[in-house]
C-alpha positions in Angstrom: 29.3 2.4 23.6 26.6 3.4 20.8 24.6 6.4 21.6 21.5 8.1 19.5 24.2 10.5 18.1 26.4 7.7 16.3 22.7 6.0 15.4 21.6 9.2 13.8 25.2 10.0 11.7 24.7 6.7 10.5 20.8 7.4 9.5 21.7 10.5 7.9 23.8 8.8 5.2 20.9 6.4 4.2 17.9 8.7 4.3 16.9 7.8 7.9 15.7 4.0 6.3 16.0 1.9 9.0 14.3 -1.7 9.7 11.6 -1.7 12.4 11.2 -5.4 13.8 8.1 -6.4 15.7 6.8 -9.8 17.4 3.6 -11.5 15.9 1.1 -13.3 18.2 2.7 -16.7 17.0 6.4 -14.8 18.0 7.6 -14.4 14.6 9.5 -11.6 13.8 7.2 -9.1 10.9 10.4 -6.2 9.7 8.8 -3.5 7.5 11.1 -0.4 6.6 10.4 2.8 7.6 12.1 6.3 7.9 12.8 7.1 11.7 14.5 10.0 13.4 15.3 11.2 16.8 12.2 13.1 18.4 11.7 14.4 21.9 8.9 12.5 23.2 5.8 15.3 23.5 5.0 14.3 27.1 8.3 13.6 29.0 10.3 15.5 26.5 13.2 12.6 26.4 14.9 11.4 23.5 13.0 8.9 21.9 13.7 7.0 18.0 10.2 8.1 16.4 8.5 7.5 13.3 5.2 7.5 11.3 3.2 4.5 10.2 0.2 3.0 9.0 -1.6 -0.5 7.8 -2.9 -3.2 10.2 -0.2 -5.3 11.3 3.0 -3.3 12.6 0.5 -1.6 14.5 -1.2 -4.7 15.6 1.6 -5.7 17.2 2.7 -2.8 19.0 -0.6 -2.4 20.1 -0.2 -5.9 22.1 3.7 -6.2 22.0 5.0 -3.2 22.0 8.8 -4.2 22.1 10.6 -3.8 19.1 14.1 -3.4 17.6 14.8 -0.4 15.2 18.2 -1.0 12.5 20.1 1.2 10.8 22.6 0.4 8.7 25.2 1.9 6.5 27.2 -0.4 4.0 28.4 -2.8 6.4 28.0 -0.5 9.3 24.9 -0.5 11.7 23.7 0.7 15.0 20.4 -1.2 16.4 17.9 0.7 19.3 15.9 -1.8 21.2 12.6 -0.5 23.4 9.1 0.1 24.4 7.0 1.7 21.5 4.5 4.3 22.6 1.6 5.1 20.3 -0.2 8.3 18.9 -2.5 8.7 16.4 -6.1 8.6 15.5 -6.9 4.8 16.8 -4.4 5.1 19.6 -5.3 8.5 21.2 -3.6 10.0 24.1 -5.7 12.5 27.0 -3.1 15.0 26.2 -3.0 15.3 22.1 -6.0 16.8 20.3 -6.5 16.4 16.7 -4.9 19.5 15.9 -1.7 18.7 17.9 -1.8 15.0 16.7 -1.7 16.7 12.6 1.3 19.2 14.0 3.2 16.1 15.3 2.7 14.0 12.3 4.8 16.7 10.5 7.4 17.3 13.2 8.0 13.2 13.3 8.0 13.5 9.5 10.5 15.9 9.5 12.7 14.7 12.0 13.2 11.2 10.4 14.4 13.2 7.0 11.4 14.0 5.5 10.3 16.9 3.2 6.7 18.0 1.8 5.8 20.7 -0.9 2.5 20.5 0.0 1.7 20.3 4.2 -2.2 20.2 3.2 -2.4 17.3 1.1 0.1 15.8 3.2 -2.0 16.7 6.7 -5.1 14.6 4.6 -3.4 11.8 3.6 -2.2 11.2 7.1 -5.8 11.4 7.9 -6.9 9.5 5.5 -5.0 6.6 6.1 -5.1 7.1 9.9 -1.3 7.4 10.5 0.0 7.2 14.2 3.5 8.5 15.1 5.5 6.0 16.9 8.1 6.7 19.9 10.4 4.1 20.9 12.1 5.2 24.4 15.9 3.1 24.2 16.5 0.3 26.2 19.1 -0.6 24.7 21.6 0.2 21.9 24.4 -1.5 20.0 25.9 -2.0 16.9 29.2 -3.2 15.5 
């Protein structure tokens, strides 16, 4: 059986790229790639695949749809989490994160899913600027081959 653990050696030998896979209003699939980590969820504190994004569509989607499959592969080796995505951000607020938590968690998701910054301020105004929300996607299922 696949757990987070094998997902994430797997991630760590690609950058954390993985394929996020959502379902459009016509149920087409729209795949974008992305960086994703594992992230305790801020509210329930459980393990959750999380990840930053921005731009209309993925969003879109999750917003109405908010299954979706996350892929991560490694030469011919992948691992695939399937589940409900939660979102947080500046267009998809939550009673319990303020602005200054929301720009804290940004980084922490950042981090998690590999990332690096020499410059936390420009990166904290770019995430504003383009209105970035941090997705969590609690497992519902995972597999790979």
């Amino acid at each position: 059986m696949t757990t987070l653990d094998d997902a994430m050696r797997l991630a760590a030998r690609e950058q954390y790229l993985a394929v996020v896979s959502t379902l459009r209003a016509d149920s087409t699939i729209q795949s974008s790639l992305v960086n994703a980590g594992v992230f305790a969820h801020p509210m329930t504190g459980q393990p959750a695949i999380a990840f930053v994004t921005y731009g209309k569509v993925k969003l879109q989607n999750l917003r109405v749809r908010p299954q979706l499959t996350v892929t991560f592969r490694s030469s011919w080796e992948w691992a695939t989490i399937e589940g409900g995505a939660e979102l947080i951000g500046p267009d998809d607020a939550h009673p319990s994160i303020d602005a200054e938590r929301l720009r804290l968690l940004l980084r922490e998701v950042f981090v998690a899913a590999g990332g690096q910054h020499d410059d936390w301020d420009a990166y904290d105004a770019t995430m504003l600027a383009q209105r970035r929300t941090a997705v969590f996607v609690a497992p519902s299922r995972i597999y790979s081959n």
